[in-house]
C-alpha positions as a LaTeX table, in Angstrom:
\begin{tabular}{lrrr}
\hline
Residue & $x$ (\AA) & $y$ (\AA) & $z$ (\AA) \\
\hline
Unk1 & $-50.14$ & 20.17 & $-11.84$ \\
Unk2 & $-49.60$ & 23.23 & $-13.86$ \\
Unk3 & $-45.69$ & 23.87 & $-14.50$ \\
Unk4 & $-46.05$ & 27.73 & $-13.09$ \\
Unk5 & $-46.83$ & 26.13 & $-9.20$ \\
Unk6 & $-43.11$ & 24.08 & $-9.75$ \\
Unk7 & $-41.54$ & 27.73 & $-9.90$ \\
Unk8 & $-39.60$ & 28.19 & $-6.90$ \\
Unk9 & $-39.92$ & 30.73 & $-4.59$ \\
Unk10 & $-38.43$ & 34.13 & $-4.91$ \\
Unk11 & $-36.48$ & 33.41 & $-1.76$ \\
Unk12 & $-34.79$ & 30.21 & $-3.53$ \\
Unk13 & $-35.56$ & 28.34 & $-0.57$ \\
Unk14 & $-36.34$ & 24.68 & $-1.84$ \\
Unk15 & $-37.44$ & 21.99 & 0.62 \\
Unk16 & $-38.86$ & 18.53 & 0.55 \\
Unk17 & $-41.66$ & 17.30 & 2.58 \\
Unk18 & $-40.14$ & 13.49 & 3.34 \\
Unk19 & $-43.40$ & 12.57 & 5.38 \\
Unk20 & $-46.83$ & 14.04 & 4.91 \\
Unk21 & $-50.38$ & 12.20 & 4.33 \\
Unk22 & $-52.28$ & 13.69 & 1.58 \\
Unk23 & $-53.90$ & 10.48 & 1.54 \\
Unk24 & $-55.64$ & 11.10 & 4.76 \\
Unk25 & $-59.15$ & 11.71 & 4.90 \\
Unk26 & $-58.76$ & 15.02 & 6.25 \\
Unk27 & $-57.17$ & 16.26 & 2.52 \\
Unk28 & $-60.32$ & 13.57 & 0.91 \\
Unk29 & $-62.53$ & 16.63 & 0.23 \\
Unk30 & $-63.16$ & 17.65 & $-3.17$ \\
Unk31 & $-59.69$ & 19.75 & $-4.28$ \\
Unk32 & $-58.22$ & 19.47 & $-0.72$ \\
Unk33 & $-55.07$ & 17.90 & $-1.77$ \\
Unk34 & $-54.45$ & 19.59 & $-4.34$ \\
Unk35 & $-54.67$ & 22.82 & $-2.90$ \\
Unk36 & $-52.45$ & 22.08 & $-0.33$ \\
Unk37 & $-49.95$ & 20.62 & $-3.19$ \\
Unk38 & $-50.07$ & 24.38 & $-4.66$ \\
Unk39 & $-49.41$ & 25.99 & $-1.46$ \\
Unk40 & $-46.82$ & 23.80 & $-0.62$ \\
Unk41 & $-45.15$ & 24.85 & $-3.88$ \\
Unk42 & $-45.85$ & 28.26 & $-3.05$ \\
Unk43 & $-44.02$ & 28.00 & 0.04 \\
Unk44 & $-41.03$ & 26.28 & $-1.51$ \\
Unk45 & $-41.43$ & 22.74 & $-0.83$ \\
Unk46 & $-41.36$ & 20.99 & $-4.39$ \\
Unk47 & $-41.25$ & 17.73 & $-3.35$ \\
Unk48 & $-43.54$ & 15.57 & $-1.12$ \\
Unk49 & $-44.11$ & 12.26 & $-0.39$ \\
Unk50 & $-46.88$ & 10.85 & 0.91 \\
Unk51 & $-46.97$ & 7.87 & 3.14 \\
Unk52 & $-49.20$ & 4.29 & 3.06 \\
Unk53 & $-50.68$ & 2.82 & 6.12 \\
Unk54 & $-52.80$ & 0.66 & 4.92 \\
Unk55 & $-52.85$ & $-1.00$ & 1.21 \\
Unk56 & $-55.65$ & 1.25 & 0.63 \\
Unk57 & $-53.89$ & 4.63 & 1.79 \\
Unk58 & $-50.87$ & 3.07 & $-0.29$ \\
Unk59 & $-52.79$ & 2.80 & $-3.57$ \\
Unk60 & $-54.26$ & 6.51 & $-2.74$ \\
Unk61 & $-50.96$ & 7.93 & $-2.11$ \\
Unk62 & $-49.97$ & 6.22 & $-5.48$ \\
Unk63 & $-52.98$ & 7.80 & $-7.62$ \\
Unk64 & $-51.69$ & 11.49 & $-6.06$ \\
Unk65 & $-48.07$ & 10.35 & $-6.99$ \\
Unk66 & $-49.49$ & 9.88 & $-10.25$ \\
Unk67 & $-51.54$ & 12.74 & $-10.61$ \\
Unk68 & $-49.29$ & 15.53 & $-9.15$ \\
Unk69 & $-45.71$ & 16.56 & $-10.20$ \\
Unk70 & $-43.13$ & 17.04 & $-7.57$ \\
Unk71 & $-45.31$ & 14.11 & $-5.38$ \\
Unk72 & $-43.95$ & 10.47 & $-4.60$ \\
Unk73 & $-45.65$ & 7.87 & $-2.55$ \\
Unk74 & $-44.52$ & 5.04 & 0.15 \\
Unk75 & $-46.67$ & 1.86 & 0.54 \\
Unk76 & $-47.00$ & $-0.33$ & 2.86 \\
Unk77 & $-48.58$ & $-1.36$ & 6.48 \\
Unk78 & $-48.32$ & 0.90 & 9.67 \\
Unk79 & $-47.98$ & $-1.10$ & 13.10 \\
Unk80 & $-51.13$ & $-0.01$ & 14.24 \\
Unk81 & $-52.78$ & $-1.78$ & 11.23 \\
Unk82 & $-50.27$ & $-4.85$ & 11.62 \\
Unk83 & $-52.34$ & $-8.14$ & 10.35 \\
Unk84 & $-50.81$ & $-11.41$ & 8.86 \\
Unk85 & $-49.68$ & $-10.09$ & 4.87 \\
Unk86 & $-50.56$ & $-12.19$ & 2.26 \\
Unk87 & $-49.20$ & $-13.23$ & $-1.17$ \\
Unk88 & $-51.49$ & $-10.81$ & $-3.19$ \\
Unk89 & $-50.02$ & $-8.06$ & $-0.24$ \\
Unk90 & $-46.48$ & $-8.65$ & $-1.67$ \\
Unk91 & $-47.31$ & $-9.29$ & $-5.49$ \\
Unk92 & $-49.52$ & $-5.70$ & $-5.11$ \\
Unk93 & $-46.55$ & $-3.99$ & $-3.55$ \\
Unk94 & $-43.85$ & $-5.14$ & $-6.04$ \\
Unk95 & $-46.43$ & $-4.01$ & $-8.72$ \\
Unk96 & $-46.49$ & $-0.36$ & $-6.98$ \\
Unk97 & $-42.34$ & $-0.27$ & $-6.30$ \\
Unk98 & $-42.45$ & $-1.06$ & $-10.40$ \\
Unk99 & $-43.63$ & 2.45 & $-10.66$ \\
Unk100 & $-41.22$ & 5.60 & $-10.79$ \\
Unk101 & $-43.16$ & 7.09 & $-8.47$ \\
Unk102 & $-43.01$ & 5.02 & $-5.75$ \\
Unk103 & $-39.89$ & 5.46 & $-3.65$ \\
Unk104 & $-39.70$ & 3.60 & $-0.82$ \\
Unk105 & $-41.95$ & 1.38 & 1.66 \\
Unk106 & $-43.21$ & 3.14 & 4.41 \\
Unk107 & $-44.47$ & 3.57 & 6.62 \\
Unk108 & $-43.61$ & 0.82 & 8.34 \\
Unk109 & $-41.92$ & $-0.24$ & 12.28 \\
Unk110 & $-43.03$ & $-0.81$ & 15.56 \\
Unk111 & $-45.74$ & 1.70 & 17.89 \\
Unk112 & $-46.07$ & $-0.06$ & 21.76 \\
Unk113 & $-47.58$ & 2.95 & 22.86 \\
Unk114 & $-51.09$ & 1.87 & 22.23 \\
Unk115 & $-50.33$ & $-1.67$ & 21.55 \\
Unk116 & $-49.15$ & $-3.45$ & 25.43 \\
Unk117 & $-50.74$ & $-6.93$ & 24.47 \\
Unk118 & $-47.61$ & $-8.85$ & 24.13 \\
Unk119 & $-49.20$ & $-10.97$ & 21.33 \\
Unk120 & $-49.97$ & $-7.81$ & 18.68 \\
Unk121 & $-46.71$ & $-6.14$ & 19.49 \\
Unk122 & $-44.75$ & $-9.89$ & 17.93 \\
Unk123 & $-47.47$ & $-9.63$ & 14.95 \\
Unk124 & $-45.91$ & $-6.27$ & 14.76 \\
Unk125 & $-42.26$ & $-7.25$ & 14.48 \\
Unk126 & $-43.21$ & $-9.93$ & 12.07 \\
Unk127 & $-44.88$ & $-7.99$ & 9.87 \\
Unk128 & $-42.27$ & $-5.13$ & 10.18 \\
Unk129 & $-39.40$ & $-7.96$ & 9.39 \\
Unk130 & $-41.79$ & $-9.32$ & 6.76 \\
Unk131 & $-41.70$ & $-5.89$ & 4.83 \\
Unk132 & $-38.19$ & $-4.90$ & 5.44 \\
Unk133 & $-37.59$ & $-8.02$ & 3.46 \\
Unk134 & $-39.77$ & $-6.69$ & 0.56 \\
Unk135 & $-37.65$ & $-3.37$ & 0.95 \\
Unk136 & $-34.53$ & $-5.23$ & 0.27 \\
Unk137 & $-35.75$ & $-7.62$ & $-2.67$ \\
Unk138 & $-37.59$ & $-4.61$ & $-4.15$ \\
Unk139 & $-34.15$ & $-2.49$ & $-3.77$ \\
Unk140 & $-36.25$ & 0.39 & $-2.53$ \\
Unk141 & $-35.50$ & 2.41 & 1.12 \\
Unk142 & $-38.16$ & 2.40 & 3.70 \\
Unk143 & $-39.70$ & 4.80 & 6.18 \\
Unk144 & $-39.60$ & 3.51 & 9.83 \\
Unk145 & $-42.30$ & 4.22 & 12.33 \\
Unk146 & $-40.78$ & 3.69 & 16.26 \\
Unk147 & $-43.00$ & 4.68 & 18.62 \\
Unk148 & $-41.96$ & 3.76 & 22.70 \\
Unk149 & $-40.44$ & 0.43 & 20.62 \\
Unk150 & $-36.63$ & 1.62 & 20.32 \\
Unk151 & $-34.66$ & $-1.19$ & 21.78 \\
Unk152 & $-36.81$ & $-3.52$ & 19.31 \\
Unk153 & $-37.09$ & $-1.79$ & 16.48 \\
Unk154 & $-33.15$ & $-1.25$ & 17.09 \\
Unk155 & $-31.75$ & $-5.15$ & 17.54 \\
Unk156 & $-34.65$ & $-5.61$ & 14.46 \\
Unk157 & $-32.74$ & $-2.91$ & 12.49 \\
Unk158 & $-29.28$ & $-4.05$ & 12.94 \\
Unk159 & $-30.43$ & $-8.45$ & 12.72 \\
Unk160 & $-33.03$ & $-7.68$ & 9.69 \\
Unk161 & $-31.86$ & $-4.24$ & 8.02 \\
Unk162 & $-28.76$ & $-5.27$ & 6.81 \\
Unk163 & $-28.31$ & $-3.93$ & 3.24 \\
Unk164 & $-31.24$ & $-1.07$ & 3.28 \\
Unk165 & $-31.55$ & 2.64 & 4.06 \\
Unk166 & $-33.84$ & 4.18 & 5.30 \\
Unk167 & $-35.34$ & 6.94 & 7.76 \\
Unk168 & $-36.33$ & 7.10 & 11.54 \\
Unk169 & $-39.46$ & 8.88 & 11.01 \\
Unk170 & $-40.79$ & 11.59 & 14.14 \\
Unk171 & $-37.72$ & 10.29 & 16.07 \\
Unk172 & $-38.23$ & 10.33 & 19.39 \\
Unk173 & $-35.34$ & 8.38 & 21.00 \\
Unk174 & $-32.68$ & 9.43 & 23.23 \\
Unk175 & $-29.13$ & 10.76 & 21.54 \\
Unk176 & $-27.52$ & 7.44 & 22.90 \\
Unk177 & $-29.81$ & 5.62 & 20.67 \\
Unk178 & $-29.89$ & 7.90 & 17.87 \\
Unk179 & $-26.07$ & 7.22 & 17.68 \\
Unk180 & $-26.63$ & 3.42 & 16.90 \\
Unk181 & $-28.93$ & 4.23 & 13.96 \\
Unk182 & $-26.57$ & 6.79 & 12.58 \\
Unk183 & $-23.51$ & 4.32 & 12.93 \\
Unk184 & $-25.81$ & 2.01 & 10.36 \\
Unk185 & $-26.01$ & 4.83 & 8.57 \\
Unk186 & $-30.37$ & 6.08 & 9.21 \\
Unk187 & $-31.55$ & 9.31 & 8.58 \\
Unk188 & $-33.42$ & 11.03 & 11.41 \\
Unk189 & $-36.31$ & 12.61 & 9.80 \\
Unk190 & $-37.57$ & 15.28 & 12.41 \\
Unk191 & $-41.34$ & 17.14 & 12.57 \\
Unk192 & $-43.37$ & 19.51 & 14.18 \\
Unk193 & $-42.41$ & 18.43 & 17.59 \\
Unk194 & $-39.02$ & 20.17 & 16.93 \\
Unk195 & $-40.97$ & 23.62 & 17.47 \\
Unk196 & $-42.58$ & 22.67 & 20.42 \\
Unk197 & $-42.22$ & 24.50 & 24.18 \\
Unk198 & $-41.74$ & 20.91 & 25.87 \\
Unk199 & $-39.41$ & 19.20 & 22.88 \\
Unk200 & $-37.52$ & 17.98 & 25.29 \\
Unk201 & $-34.10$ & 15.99 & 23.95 \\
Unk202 & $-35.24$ & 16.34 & 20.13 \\
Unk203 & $-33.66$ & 20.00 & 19.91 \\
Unk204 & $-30.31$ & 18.81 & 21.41 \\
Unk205 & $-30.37$ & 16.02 & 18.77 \\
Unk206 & $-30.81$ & 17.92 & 15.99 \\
Unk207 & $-27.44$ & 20.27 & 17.09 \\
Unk208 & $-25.18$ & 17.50 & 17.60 \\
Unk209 & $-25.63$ & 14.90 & 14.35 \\
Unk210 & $-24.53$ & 15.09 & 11.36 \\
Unk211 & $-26.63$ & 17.35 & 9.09 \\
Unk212 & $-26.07$ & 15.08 & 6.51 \\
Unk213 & $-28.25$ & 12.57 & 8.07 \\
Unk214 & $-31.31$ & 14.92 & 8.55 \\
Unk215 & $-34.86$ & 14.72 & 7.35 \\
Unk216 & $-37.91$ & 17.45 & 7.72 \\
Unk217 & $-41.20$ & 16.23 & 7.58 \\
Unk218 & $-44.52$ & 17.67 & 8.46 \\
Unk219 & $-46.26$ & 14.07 & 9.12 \\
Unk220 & $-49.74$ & 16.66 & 7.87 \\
Unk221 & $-52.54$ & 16.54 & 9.01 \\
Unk222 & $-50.91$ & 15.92 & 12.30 \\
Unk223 & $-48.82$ & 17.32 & 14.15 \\
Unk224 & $-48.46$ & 21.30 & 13.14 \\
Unk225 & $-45.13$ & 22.98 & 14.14 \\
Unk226 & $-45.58$ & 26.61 & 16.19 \\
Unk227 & $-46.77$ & 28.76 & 14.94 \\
Unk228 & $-49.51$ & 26.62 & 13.22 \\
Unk229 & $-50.01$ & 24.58 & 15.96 \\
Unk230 & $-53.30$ & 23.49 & 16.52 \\
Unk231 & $-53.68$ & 23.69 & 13.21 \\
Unk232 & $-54.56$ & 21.22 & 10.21 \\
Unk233 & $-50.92$ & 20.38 & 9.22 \\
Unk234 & $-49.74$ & 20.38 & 5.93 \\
Unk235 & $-46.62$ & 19.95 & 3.67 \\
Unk236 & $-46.25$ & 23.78 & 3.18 \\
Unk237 & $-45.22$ & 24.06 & 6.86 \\
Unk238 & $-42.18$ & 21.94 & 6.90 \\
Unk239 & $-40.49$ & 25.42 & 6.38 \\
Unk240 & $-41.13$ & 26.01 & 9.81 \\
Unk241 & $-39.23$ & 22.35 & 10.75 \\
Unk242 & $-36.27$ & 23.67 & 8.81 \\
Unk243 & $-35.98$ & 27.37 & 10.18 \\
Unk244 & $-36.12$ & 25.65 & 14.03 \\
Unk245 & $-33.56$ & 23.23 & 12.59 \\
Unk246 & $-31.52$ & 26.23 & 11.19 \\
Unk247 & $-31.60$ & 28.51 & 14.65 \\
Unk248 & $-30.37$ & 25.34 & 16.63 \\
Unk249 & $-27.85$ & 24.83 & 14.22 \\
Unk250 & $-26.97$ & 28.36 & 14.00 \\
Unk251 & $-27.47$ & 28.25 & 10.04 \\
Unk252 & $-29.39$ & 29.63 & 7.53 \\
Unk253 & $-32.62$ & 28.92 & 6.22 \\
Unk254 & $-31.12$ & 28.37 & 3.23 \\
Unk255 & $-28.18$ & 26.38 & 4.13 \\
Unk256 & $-30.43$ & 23.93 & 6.18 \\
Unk257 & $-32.76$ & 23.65 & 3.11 \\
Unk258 & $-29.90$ & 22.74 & 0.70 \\
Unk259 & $-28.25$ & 20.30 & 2.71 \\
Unk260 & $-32.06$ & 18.15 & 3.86 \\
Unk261 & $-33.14$ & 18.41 & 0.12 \\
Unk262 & $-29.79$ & 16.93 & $-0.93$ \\
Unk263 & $-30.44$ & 14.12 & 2.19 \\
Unk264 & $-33.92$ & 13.80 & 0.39 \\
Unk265 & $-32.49$ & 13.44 & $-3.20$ \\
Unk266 & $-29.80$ & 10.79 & $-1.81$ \\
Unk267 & $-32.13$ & 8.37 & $-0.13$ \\
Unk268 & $-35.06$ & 8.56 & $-2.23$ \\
Unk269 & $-33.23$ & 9.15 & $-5.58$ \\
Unk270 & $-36.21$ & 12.48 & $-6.32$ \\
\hline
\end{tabular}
C-alpha cells in the first residue's frame, strides 16, 4: 500500500477497525479489497483486522495482512463451521501466529441461533475450548463469537479462559452479563447494531462500562451502521460506530477514537 493512503486524516481522527472481513467473497473481486483498504484510510481508520472462519478465510486474511500495511489478520474456526480440528489444523495455525501479522485467533465461540441440535452445539464448545487452548500456548488474544450462547460461552470463559484476553465480538448480551466478562477483564467490541432504531440494551451498555474496555468494529460486509445501512459494509464506516459511541457517551469524536485505538493497541499489541 502506498505510504500517502497511511496519512491521516485532516481531522486527526484515527480509528481501528477490530473486526471486518476483507476476506469475504463479497471484497474477492478484482481490486475490491484494496479499494476499500484506501478508503478506509481515507476515512481515518489505519488499522484493520480481518477475521478467519474457516482455515481457508484464515490463510486469505493472512495473504491481505501480508500484502497491505496498517492490516492484521485472526485465524481460526467460526462455530458455524465447527468440525473435529486436526493435528495439521494446529501445526498450520502456530505456523500463521509465527507471523507478525497475525494477532490473535478469531474468530472463534459459540452461535445456538442456527445451531439447536444438541449434538453440534457440544462439537461447538469443544472446538471453541480446543482453540482457546491454542490461544493460550500460542500467547496470542482471541476474538469471541457468542451468538444466543451467553451462559455457555460464559462458565466456558471463566473454566477454560483463564490466562487470555480477548474480545466479545457484536456483543449482544444483557449488562448483567456484560459485567461478568468485564470483571475477567473482556473487551466489548461493539458494531453497526449500535446505530440501529431497535438497538435495544446495546446503547445503554455502551454508556455505563468502562471506555477502556471498548472495541468498534464494522464486522463488513455485514452489518452497515445508519446511515449506510443496507449497504455493503466496510471498514471505512466504523467511524460511524464511534460517533454513536461518542453521542451516548457525551464525548467527542475524537476522544472516543483515542481511547478505542489505545484499547486496540493494548490487546492486539498494533
Amino acid at each position: 500500500m502506498a505510504a500517502e493512503s497511511m496519512q491521516a486524516p485532516a481531522d486527526g481522527i484515527v480509528l481501528v477497525d477490530t473486526h471486518t472481513h476483507l476476506n469475504d467473497a463479497q471484497f474477492q473481486a478484482e481490486g475490491e479489497a484494496a479499494a476499500a483498504i484506501r478508503r478506509a484510510h481515507a476515512a481515518g481508520v489505519m488499522r484493520l483486522i480481518n477475521m478467519g472462519d474457516t482455515m481457508d478465510s484464515s490463510a486469505l486474511a493472512v495473504r491481505l495482512a501480508e500484502t497491505y500495511e496498517g492490516v492484521y489478520a485472526g485465524v481460526g474456526i467460526h462455530p458455524e463451521e465447527a468440525r473435529p480440528m486436526t493435528q495439521a489444523d494446529d501445526d498450520q495455525i502456530a505456523r500463521w501466529a509465527a507471523q507478525p501479522e497475525v494477532v490473535c485467533i478469531g474468530e472463534i465461540g459459540l452461535d445456538y441461533h442456527w445451531v439447536k441440535d444438541e449434538e453440534k452445539r457440544t462439537e461447538q464448545r469443544a472446538i471453541f475450548i480446543h482453540q482457546l487452548d491454542l490461544a493460550r500456548q500460542l500467547h496470542l488474544p482471541v476474538c469471541v463469537h457468542d451468538r444466543e450462547a451467553h451462559g455457555d460461552t460464559l462458565a466456558i470463559l471463566k473454566k477454560e479462559g483463564q490466562g487470555i484476553r480477548g474480545v466479545l465480538h457484536c456483543y449482544s448480551g444483557s449488562w448483567e452479563t456484560a459485567q461478568e466478562f468485564l470483571k475477567l477483564g473482556w473487551f466489548l467490541g461493539v458494531d453497526g447494531p449500535l446505530t440501529f432504531k431497535k438497538a435495544a440494551k446495546l446503547p445503554d451498555i455502551v454508556r455505563q462500562m468502562p471506555l477502556g474496555r471498548l472495541l468498534v468494529e464494522t464486522d463488513a460486509p455485514y452489518m452497515a451502521p445508519v446511515p449506510k445501512r443496507g449497504q455493503r459494509n466496510e471498514p471505512a464506516f466504523v467511524r460511524f460506530v464511534a460517533e454513536k459511541a461518542a453521542q451516548l457517551r457525551g464525548l467527542t469524536l475524537a476522544e472516543v477514537a483515542a481511547q478505542t485505538t489505545a484499547n486496540a493497541h493494548a490487546l492486539y499489541g498494533i
